[in-house]
C-alpha positions, 0 to 999 in steps of 0.5 A: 514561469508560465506552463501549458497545460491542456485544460489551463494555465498555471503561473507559479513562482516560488520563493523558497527554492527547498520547495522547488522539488513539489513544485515541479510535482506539482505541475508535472501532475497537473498539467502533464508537460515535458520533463525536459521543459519542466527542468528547463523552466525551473532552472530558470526561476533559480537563476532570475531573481523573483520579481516578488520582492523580499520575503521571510522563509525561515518559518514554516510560512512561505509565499506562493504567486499563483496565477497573479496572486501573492499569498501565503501559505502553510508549508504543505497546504497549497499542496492540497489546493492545487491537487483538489486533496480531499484530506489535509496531507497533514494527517496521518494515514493510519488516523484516516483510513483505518478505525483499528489499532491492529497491525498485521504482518506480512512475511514473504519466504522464498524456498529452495525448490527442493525444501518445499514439502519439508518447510510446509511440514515443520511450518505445519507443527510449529505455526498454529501452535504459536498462534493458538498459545497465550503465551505469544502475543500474536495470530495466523491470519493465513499462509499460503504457497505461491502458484502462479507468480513468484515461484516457489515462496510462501506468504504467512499473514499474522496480526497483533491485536495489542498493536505495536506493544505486541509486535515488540512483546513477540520478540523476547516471547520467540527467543525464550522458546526452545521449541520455536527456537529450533523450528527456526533454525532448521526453518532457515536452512530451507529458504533462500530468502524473506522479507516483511510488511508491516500494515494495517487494514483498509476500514472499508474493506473489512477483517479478514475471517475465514470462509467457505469454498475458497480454493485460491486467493488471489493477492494484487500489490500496488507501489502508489505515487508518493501522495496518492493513497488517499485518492486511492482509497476514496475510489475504491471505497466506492468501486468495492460494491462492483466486486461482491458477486461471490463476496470475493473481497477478503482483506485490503491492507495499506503498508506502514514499515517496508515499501511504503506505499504499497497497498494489497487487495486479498482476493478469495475465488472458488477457481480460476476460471470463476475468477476470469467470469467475475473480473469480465462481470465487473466491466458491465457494472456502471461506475467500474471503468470510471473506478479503472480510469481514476486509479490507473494515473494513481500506481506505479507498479502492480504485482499478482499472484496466485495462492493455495491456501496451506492445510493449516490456513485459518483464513482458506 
């Protein structure tokens, strides 16, 4: 079937109807055509015989005609040549975008408005001493209290030098500790609820390390169209150099359990009005609005809020 697009037109036929879902994916990014015409064409494909002749689909191989041309390829390597993919979609993520092995986790407490003031404390007599003990085979990054955004919730930050080995030595290390045992007891009681992210850092972005008169961090989250995050950091690993006036940039992390797809920027201002000053700066830099109108069509949904770091925060 023949698609309109607004630069050119694309004639794909496929063969194997289990690719019919990226196909229409496919189309729907590169020629920005109706849904209801992309149903309607691809309903027709499957109900009309291809004038292509008898092909072999139980393989990983399959058979492509694109604009006239019959070829075969690879189950996922058209993908890239469609989309003008810069690394093979083959490849993993944490292989590409990342030179480290640590994993980072990102907990997300929610509190009952009244529990505040005491879940800070007994986070405050528990938190750096597990961090700080040999014993635990992990390490607080940072915590914060929410201020604008999500009301009311807490962020803690914690990393595994050892990679996965120590998440999963952590496990058996918390629950044969009395004292931390009783912390998260009398912890529970004051949430209402929590939820975790495993991820890794973004190499371009550096380790997060502590640093001097920050008051408030800022955390951008970004859900990413399913296949985009490569697209996505290729831009901002060029786009990062516009934003170091005050060298705000403090940690950038790609998610690998939990909402996949999803992609933090920690950001680290002296004040909000400072941070209105930067981001308004970042207009006037040459190459910025290019990097805004690259990763706009990138991203789903976007989440912000604002943080103060917590008196025990080793990132503040």
């Amino acid at each position: 079937r023949r698609v309109h697009g607004s630069a050119r037109a694309v004639t794909i036929t496929s063969v194997d109807l289990d690719l019919d879902l990226h196909v229409r994916r496919a189309c729907m990014d590169l020629c920005s055509v109706n849904k209801t015409m992309m149903l309607q064409a691809f309903r027709c494909v499957k109900t009309n015989p291809s004038p292509l002749g008898e092909f072999t689909t139980g393989n990983s191989k399959r058979y492509l005609h694109i604009n006239g041309k019959l070829e075969e390829k690879d189950a996922w390597a058209w993908l890239k040549n469609i989309k003008g993919g810069i690394i093979e979609p083959t490849s993993a993520h944490s292989s590409k975008l990342t030179t480290s092995n640590v994993i980072y986790e990102l907990q997300f407490h929610g509190i009952k408005p009244d529990c505040v003031d005491r879940y800070m404390e007994l986070c405050a007599g528990e938190l750096p001493r597990i961090s700080e003990s040999p014993e635990f085979s992990c390490q607080l990054v940072g915590s914060w209290m929410t201020v604008h955004g999500a009301q009311d919730q807490a962020l803690h930050l914690w990393q595994y030098p050892d990679s996965y080995h120590g998440l999963e030595a952590l496990m058996p290390q918390a629950h044969g500790d009395k004292r931390h045992t009783a912390f998260r007891k009398e912890r529970n009681k004051l949430m209402t609820d929590r939820h975790s992210q495993l991820c890794m850092e973004l190499s371009f972005w550096g380790r997060p390390v502590p640093r001097e008169g920050c008051d408030i961090y800022e955390l951008r989250s970004y859900r990413l169209k399913p296949g985009t995050l490569f697209e996505w950091a290729n831009c901002w690993a060029r786009g990062l150099k516009l934003r170091r006036m005050d060298n705000e940039q403090a940690a950038g992390f790609f998610s690998q359990i939990g909402p996949l797809y999803t992609v933090h920027h920690l950001w680290a201002y002296s004040s909000l009005q400072r941070r209105l000053e930067i981001r308004q700066s970042a207009w006037t830099q040459p190459g910025w609005d290019e990097l805004i109108t690259k990763t706009r069509p990138l991203c789903n949904e976007v989440d912000t809020r604002i943080m103060m770091p917590l008196p025990f925060s080793p990132l503040r």
